[in-house]
C-alpha positions in Angstrom: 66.9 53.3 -45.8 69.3 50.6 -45.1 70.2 48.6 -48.7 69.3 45.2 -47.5 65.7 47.1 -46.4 64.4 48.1 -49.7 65.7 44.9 -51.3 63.3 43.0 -49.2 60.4 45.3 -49.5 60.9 45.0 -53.1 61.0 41.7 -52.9 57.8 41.0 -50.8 55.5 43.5 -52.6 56.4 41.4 -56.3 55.7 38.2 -54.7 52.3 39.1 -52.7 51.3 35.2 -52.6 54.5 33.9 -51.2 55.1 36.3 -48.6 51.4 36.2 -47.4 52.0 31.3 -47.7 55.2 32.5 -45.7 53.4 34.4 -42.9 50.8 32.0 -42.3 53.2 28.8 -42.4 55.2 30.8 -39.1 52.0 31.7 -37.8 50.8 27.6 -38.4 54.6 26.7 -36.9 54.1 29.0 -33.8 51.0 27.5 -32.8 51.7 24.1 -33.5 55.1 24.6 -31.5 52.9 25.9 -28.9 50.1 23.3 -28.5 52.8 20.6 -28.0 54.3 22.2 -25.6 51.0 22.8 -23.9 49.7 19.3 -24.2 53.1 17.9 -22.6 53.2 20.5 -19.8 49.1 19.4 -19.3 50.0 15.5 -19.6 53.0 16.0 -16.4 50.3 18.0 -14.6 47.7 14.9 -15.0 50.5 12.2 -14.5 51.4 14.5 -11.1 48.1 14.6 -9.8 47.1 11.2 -10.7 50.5 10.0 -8.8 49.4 12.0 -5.8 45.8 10.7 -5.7 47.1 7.0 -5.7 50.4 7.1 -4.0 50.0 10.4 -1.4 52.2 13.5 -1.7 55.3 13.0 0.5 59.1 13.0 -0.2 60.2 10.0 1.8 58.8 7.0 3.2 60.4 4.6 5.8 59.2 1.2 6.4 59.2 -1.6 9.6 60.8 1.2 12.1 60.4 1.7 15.3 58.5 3.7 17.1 61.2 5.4 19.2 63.1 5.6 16.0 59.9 7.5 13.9 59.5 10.0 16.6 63.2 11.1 16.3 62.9 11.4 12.8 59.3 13.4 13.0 60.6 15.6 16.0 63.8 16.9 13.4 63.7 20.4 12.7 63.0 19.7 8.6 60.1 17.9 9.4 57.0 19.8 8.9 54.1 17.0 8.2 54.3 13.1 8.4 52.2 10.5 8.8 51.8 6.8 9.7 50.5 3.7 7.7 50.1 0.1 8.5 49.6 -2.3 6.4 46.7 -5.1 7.9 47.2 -7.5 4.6 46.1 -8.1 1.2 42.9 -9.4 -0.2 42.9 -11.1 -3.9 40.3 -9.8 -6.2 41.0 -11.8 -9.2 43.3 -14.7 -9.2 43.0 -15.2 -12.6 44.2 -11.7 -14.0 46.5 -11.4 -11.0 44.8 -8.4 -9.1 44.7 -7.5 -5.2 44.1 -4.8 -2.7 46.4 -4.0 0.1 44.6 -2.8 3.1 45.9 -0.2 5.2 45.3 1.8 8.2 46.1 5.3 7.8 46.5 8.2 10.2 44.6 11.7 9.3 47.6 13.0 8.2 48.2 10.3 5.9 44.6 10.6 4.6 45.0 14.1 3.6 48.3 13.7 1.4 46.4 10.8 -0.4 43.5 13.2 -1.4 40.9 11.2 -0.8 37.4 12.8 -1.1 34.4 11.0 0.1 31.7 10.5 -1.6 29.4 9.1 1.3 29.8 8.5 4.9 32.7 9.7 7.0 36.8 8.7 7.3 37.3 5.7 9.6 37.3 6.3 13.4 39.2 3.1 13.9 41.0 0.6 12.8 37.5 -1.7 12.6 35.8 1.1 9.7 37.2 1.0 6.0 37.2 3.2 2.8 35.7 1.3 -0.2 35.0 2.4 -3.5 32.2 2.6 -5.4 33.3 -0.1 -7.9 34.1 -2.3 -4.8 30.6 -1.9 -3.0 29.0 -2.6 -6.5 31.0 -5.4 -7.0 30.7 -6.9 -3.2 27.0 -6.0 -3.5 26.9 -3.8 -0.3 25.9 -0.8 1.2 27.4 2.4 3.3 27.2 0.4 6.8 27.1 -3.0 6.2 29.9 -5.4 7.2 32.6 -6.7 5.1 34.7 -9.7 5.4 38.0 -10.0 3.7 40.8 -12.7 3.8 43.9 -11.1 4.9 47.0 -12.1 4.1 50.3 -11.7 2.3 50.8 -12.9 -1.2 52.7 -15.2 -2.7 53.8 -14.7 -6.0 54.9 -17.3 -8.2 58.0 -17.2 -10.8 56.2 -15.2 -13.9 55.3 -12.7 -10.9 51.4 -13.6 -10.4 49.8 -13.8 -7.6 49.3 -17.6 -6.5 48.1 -17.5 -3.1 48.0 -16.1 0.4 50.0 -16.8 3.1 48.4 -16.6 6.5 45.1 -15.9 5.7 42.5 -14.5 8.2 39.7 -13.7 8.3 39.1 -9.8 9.1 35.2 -7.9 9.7 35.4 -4.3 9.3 32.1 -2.6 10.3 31.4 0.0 8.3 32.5 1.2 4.6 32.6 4.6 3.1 32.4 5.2 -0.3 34.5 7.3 -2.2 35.1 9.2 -5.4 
């Protein structure tokens, strides 16, 4: 046997107590090293599909183009999905703690990279049907079919960057609402 062989084995059967503290501080070190890792590897995956669910999975957007300009750009040969938004205005909720909705008219396409799974109803056939939360129906105090009226507009943001008011507000029905998750 190899000299630096027995010295250890010497040395680890005379101190049975330290050797066995040593083993289980690696095997304590191992695991912690591991969990970490695992927990920050699990927190990306959440922050990823989080993202997705409230900002679509895409790699570019392009805004106010034209229409000659998006079918060039959808016709290339990288392209493989796409999909159109417009935006029809914002709506404040609170004007107090600053908080609105933008309202938008997406395509199917654009629907499915946002993830959105209904709850009740059915996606919007047209630009006159809307997608509403739960929390928003509760809120509103409607149903799945009843109309909604919402001020439309673009907001105006003061200097500390709150919302202070719309700007060309009108007044928008939309005739049914779905509910989602």
């Amino acid at each position: 046997m190899n000299l630096y062989t027995s010295l250890t084995l010497r040395y680890l059967k005379q101190n049975k107590r330290r050797t066995l503290v040593t083993i289980i501080g690696i095997i304590l070190a191992t695991a912690l090293i591991c969990g970490i890792g695992n927990i920050c590897t699990s927190f990306m995956d959440y922050q990823m599909r989080n993202e997705i669910q409230s900002n679509g999975s895409f790699y570019v957007t392009f805004n106010n183009i034209d229409k000659e300009k998006a079918d060039i750009i959808t016709k290339s040969s990288g392209v493989s999905e796409y999909g159109y938004k417009k935006d029809l205005g914002s709506i404040i909720l609170d004007k107090k703690n600053s908080t609105s909705i933008d309202i938008n008219v997406f395509d199917k396409n654009t629907i499915n990279s946002f993830q959105i799974t209904l709850k009740n109803g059915s996606y919007p056939k047209n630009q006159s049907e809307i997608i509403v939360t739960e929390d928003l129906l509760n809120k509103w105090n409607k149903k799945i079919g009843d109309k909604i009226t919402l001020n439309l507009g673009e907001l105006i943001y003061d200097d500390m960057g709150i919302i202070s008011k719309l700007k060309n507000p009108q007044k928008t029905t939309f005739k049914n609402c779905r509910d989602t998750r």
